[in-house]
C-alpha positions as CSV (number, residue, x, y, z in Angstrom):
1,X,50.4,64.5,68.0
2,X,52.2,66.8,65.6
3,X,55.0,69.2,67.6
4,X,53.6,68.7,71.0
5,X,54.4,66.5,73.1
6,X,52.7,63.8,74.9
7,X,53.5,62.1,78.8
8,X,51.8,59.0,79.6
9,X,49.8,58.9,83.0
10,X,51.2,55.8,83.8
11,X,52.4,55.2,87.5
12,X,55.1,57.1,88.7
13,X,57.1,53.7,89.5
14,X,57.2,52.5,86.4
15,X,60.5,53.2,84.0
16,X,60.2,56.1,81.9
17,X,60.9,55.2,78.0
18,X,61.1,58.8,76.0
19,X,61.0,58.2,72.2
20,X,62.0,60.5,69.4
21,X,60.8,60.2,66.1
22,X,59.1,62.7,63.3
23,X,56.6,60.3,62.1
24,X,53.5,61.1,64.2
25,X,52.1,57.7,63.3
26,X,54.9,55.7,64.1
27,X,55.5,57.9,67.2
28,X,51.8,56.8,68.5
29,X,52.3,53.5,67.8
30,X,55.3,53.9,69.9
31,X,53.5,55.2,72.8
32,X,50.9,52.8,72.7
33,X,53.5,49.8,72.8
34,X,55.4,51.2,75.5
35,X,52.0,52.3,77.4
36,X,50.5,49.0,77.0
37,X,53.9,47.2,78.6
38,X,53.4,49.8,81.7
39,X,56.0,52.2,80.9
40,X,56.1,55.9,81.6
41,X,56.0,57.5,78.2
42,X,57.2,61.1,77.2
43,X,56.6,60.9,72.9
44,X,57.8,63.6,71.1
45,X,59.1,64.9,67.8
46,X,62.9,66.5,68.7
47,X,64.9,66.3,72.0
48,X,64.0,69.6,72.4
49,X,60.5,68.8,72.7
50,X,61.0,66.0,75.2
51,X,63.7,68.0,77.3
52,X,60.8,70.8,78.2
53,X,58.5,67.5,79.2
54,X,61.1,66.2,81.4
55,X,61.7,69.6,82.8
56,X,58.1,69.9,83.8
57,X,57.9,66.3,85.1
58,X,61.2,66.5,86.9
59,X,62.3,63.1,85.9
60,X,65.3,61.3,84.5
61,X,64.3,59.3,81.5
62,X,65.5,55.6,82.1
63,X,66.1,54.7,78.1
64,X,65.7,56.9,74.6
65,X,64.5,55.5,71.5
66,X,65.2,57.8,68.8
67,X,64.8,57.0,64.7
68,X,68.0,58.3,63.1
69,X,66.9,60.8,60.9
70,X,64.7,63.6,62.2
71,X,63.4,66.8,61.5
72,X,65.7,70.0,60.8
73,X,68.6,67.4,60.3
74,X,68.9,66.7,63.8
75,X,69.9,62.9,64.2
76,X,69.2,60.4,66.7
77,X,72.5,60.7,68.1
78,X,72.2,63.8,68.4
79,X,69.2,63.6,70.4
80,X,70.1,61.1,72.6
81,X,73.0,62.9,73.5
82,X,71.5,65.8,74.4
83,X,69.1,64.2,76.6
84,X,72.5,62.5,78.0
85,X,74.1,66.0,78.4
86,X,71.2,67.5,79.9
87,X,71.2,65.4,82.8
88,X,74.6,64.6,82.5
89,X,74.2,61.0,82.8
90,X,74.5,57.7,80.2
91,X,71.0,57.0,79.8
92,X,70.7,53.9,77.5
93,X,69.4,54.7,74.2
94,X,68.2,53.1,70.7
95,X,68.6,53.9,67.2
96,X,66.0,53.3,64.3
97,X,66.7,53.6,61.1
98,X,65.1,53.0,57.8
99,X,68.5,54.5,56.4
100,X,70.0,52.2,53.8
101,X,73.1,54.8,52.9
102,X,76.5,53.4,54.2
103,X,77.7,56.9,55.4
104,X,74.6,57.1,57.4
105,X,74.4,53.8,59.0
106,X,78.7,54.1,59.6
107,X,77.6,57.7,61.3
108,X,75.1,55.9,63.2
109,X,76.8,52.5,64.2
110,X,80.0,55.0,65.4
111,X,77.0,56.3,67.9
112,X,77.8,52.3,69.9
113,X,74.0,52.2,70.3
114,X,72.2,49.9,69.4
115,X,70.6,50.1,66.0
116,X,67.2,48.6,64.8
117,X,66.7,48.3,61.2
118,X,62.8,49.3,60.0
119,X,60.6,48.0,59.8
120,X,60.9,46.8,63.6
121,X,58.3,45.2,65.2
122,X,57.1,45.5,69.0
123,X,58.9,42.4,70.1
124,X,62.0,44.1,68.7
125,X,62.0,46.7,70.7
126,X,60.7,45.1,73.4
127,X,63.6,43.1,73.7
128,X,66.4,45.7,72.9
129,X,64.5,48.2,75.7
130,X,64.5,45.3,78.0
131,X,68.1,44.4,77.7
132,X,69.0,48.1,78.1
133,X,67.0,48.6,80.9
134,X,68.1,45.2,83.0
135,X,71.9,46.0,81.8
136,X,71.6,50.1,83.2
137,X,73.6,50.5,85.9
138,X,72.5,50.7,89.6
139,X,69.2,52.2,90.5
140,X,69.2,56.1,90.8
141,X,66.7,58.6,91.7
142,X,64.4,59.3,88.9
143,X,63.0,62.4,90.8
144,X,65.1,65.9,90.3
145,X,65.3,67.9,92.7
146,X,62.2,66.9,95.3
C-alpha cells in the first residue's frame, strides 16, 4: 500500500468510509474491516492522498477515520479538516490515537471528535462509524458534479 492510495470496488450505494493512517498494516486492516461491512473504501496515507481519490471518484466521503499522528507532522485533525474544507461540509470524522502525552490527547479532544484509544478493535470502530453515520445529518448527494 505504501503512498498510494487504494478505493474499494464496492457498490456505488454503499457509504463511503475514507481512512487516514501511516501504518500500511493497520491501514489494510482498516480496509478490510470496512470492505468486509460493505462500505466504500478510499485508504490512504495523508489527506492529500485521499483528496486526489475523491477527486477522481467524484464523491463526498460520508465519515473519516484518521489516527492522530501522521506523517510530516500532519495530525488527524488536520486531515479531517481538510477533507471538511475541501468539500466544504461537516463530514463526521474519528480520531485514533495510540498517543499517551497530555498536550497531545488535550490537542486532539479540543478537535470534539470522537477519539479511540489503541489498540481499538473492529467492534470499536464499528460502533463509533455506525453512530456517526446514523447521527449525520439528512441525506445529500454523494455524486459531485454529474
Amino acid at each position: 500500500m505504501g503512498n498510494g492510495v487504494m478505493a474499494s470496488a464496492a457498490s456505488s450505494g454503499a457509504s463511503l468510509i475514507v481512512v487516514i493512517e501511516d501504518e500500511d498494516i493497520v491501514l489494510a486492516g482498516y480496509q478490510m474491516l470496512f470492505e468486509s461491512l460493505g462500505y466504500r473504501v478510499v485508504a490512504t496515507s495523508s489527506s492529500a492522498e485521499a483528496l486526489r481519490q475523491l477527486a477522481v471518484l467524484a464523491v463526498r466521503p460520508d465519515c473519516v477515520l484518521a489516527d492522530y499522528r501522521l506523517r510530516d507532522g500532519q495530525t488527524g485533525t488536520e486531515a479531517i479538516e481538510s477533507i471538511r474544507s475541501a468539500f466544504d461540509a461537516t463530514i463526521p470524522g474519528v480520531l485514533v490515537t495510540g498517543d499517551t502525552a497530555v498536550d497531545r490527547l488535550r490537542h486532539a479532544a479540543a478537535s470534539g471528535l470522537p477519539i479511540l484509544h489503541k489498540p481499538v478493535n473492529g467492534q470499536q470502530v464499528m460502533e463509533v462509524v455506525g453512530k456517526l453515520l446514523r447521527e449525520a445529518s439528512g441525506p445529500y448527494p454523494r455524486d459531485i458534479g454529474g
